[in-house]
C-alpha positions in Angstrom: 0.0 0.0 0.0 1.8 3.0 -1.1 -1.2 5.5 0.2 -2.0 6.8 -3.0 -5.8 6.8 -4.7 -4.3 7.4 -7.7 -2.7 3.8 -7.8 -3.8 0.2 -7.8 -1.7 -1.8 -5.3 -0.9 -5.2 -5.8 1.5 -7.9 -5.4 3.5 -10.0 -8.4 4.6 -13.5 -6.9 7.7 -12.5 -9.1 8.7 -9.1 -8.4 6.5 -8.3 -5.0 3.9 -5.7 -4.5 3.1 -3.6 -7.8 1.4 -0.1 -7.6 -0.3 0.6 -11.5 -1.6 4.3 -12.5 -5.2 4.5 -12.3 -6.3 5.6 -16.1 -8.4 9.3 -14.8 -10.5 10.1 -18.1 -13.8 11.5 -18.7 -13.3 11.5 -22.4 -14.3 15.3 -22.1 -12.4 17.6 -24.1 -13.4 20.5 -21.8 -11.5 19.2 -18.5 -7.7 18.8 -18.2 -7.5 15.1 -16.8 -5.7 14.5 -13.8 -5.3 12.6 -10.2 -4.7 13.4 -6.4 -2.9 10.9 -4.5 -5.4 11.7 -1.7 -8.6 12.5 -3.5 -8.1 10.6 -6.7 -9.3 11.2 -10.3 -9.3 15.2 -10.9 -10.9 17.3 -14.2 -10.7 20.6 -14.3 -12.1 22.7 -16.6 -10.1 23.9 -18.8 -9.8 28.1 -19.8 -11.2 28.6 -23.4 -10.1 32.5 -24.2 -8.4 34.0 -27.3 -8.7 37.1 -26.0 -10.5 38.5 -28.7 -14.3 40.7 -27.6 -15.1 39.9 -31.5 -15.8 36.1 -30.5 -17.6 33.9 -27.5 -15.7 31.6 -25.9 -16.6 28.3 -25.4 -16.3 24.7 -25.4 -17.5 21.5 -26.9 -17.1 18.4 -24.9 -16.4 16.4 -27.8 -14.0 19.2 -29.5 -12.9 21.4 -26.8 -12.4 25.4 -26.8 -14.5 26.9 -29.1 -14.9 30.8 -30.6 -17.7 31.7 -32.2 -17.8 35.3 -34.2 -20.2 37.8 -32.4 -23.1 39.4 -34.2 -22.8 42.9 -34.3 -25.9 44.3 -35.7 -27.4 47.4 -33.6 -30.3 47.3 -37.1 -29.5 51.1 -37.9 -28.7 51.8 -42.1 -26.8 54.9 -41.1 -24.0 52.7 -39.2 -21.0 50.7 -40.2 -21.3 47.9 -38.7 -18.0 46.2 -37.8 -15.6 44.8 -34.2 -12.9 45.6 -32.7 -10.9 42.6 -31.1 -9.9 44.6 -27.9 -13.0 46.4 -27.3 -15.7 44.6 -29.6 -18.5 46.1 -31.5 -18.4 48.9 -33.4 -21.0 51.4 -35.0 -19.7 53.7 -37.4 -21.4 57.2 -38.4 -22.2 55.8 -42.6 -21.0 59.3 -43.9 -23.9 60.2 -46.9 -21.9 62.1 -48.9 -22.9 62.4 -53.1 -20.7 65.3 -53.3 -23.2 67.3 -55.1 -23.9 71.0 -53.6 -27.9 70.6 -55.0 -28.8 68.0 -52.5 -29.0 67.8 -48.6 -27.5 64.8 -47.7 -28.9 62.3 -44.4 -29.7 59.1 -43.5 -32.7 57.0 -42.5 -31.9 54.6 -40.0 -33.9 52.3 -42.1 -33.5 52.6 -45.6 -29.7 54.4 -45.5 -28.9 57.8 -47.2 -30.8 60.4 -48.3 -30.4 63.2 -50.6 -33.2 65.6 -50.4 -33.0 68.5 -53.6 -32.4 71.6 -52.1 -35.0 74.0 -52.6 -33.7 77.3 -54.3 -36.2 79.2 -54.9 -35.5 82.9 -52.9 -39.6 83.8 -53.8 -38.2 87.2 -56.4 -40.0 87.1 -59.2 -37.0 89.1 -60.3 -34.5 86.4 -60.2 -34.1 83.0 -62.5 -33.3 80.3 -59.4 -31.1 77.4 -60.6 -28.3 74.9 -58.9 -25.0 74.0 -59.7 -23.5 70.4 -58.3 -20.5 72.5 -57.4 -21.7 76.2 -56.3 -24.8 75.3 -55.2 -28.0 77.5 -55.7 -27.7 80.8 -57.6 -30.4 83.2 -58.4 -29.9 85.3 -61.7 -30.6 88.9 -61.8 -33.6 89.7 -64.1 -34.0 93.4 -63.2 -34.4 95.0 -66.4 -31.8 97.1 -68.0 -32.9 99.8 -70.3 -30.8 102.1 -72.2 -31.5 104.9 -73.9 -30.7 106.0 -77.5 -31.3 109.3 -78.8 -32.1 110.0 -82.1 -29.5 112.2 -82.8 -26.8 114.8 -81.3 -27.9 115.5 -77.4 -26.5 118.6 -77.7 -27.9 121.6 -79.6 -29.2 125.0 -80.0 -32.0 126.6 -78.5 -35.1 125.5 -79.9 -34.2 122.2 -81.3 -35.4 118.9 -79.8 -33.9 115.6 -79.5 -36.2 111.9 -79.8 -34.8 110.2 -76.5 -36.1 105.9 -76.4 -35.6 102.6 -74.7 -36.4 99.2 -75.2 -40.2 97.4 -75.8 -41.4 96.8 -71.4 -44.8 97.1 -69.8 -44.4 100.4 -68.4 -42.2 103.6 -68.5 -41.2 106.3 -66.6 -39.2 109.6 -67.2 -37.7 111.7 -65.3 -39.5 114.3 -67.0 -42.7 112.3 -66.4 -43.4 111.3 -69.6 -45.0 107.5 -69.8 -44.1 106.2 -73.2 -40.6 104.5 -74.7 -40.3 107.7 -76.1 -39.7 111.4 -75.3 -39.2 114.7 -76.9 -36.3 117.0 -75.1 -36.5 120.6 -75.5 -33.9 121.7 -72.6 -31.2 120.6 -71.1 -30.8 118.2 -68.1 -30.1 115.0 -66.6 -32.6 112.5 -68.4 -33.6 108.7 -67.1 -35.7 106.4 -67.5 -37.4 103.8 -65.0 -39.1 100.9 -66.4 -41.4 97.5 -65.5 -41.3 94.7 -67.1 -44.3 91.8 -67.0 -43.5 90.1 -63.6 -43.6 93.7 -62.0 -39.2 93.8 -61.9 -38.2 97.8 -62.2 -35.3 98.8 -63.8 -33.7 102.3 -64.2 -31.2 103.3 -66.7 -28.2 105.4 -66.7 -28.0 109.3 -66.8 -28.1 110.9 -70.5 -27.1 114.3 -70.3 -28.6 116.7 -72.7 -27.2 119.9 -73.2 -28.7 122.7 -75.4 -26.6 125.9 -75.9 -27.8 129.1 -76.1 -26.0 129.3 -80.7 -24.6 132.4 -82.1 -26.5 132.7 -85.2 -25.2 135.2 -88.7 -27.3 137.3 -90.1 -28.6 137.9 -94.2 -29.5 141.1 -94.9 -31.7 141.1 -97.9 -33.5 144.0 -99.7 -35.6 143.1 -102.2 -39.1 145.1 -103.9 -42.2 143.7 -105.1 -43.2 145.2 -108.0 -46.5 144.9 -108.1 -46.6 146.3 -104.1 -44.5 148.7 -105.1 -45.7 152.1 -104.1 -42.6 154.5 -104.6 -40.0 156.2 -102.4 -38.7 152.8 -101.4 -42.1 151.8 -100.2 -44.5 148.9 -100.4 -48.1 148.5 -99.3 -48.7 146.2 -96.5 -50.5 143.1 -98.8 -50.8 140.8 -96.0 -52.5 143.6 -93.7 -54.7 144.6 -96.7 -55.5 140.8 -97.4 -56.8 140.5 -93.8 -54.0 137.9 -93.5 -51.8 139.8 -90.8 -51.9 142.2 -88.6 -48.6 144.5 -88.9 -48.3 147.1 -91.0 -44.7 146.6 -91.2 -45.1 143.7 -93.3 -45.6 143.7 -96.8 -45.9 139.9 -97.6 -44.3 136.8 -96.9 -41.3 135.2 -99.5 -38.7 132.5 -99.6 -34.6 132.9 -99.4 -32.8 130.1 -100.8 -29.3 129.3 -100.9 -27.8 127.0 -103.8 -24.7 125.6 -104.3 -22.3 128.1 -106.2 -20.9 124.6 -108.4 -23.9 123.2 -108.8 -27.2 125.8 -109.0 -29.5 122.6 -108.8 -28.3 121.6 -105.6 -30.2 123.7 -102.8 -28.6 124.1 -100.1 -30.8 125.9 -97.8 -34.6 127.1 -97.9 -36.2 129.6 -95.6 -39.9 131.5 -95.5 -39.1 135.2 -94.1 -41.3 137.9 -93.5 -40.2 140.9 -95.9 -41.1 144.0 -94.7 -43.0 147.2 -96.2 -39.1 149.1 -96.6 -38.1 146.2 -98.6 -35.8 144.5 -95.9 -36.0 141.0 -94.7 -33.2 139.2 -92.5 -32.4 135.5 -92.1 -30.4 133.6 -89.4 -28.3 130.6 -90.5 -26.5 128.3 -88.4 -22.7 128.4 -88.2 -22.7 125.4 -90.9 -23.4 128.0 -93.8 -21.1 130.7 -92.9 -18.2 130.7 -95.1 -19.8 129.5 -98.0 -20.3 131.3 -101.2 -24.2 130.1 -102.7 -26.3 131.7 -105.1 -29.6 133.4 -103.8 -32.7 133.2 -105.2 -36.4 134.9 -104.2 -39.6 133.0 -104.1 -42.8 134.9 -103.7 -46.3 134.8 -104.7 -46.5 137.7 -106.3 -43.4 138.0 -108.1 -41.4 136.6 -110.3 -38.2 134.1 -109.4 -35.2 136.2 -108.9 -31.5 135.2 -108.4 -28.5 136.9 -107.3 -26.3 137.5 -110.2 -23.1 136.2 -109.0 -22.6 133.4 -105.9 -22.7 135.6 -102.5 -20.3 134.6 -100.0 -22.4 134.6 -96.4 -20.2 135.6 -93.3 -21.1 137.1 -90.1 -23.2 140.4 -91.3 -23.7 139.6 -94.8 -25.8 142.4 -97.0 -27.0 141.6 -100.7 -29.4 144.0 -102.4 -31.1 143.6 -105.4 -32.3 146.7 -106.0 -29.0 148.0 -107.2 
């Protein structure tokens, strides 16, 4: 008897007393097999851990340690799902991203991303709203932009007029207070225009400045008789007067001056209805475009016959042409 559970003592006529292992198995892969001399057969479980929080740690009696992969599913479509082998689960933020600038990018936790079209209208009629992928919205100015045109020089002499317009739009305003696309400028100033277009957007235009000087004008001096008013002593009857057509007895009647080109007689270059008066005078201003030039001058009236100057008249400052000599 050597004391010990963990043998079986016997006694070989041979060799004398024997003292055989006990065989401790409980054919379970999950127990470390052993034996206590005092208490016998021992199975202790044996420590199934990898050390990883991605798996469960078990065993199978027939197989032994076993480590099964966790399920890491917390059911949300806006997580990435994944573990960690130190710490274990792991949900993370899905980033919705479809890099366009016209969209508002989320996520439904069940169906995954969204990308809601942004909404771009800024409510002004007076703007064209769009988006671009890249900027984003943007909102086009449609104010409108009128301009104005004249119809000719915007500056000139007293008593001459310049057309001013703008553009085809629903409604107009001038600074003058006119209310058409067109006005008629007698005087100088600072001229605009404000306009509406169909969806009620007003526009004003830039300044036009219209200046009207105050011309130095040359004198004709032209003497001339009638003869059939003709009364003698350098006198003629006042025929308009007499003819209940005027009321000064100054006048005598009514003609026409006209210049013609000294080259080329045909070519008029300058008509003018005057009043002539009873002492045979009658005066005509040109503008500074005729002085200097040398025209022939002929005499329209109703009661005479066509008359022109002899020679071509050169017209200057104070010019004098008389036909009665």
């Amino acid at each position: 008897n050597d004391n010990s559970v963990c043998t079986t003592d016997g006694c070989d006529p041979s060799s004398g007393c024997t003292f055989t292992p006990i065989v401790c198995n409980d054919n379970d892969a999950c127990t470390t097999d052993g034996c206590n001399s005092s208490t016998g057969c021992t199975f202790t479980a044996i420590v199934c851990n990898d050390n990883d929080e991605c798996t469960i740690d078990g065993c199978n009696s027939s197989t032994g340690c076993t480590f099964t992969a966790i399920v890491c599913n917390d059911n949300d479509e806006c997580t990435i799902d994944g573990c960690n082998p130190s710490n274990g689960c792991t949900f993370t933020p899905l980033v919705c991203n479809d890099n366009d600038a016209c969209t508002i990018d989320g996520c439904n936790t069940t169906t995954g991303c969204t990308y809601t079209i942004v909404n771009c209208d800024d409510n002004n009629v007076c703007t064209t709203d769009g988006c671009d992928p890249v900027t984003g919205c943007y909102h086009t100015d449609n104010t409108p932009m009128p301009t104005i045109v004249a119809s000719g020089p915007v500056t000139f002499c007293t008593g001459d007029s310049v057309i001013l317009s703008t553009q085809n739009f629903n409604s107009y305003l001038w600074s003058n207070g006119a209310i058409t696309a067109s006005t008629v400028i007698h005087t100088a100033g600072n001229y605009t225009v404000q306009v509406t277009n169909t969806n009620g957007c007003v526009g004003i235009s830039s300044v036009t400045l219209v200046t009207v000087n105050n011309c130095i004008t040359y004198n004709l001096n032209l003497r001339v008789f009638i003869e059939g008013f003709y009364l003698g002593n350098s006198s003629m009857q006042p025929a308009i007067l007499n003819g209940f057509i005027g009321s000064d007895p100054s006048i005598a009647d009514s003609i026409i001056i006209q210049l013609h080109n000294q080259f080329n007689p045909d070519s008029l270059v300058a008509s003018n209805t005057v009043a002539l008066g009873v002492d045979g005078w009658a005066y005509i201003n040109y503008p500074p475009v005729i002085i200097g030039g040398t025209y022939y001058i002929s005499i329209h009236s109703r009661n005479a016959v066509e008359t022109w100057s002899k020679l071509p008249v050169t017209i200057g400052t104070n010019t004098t042409y008389d036909f009665t000599q």
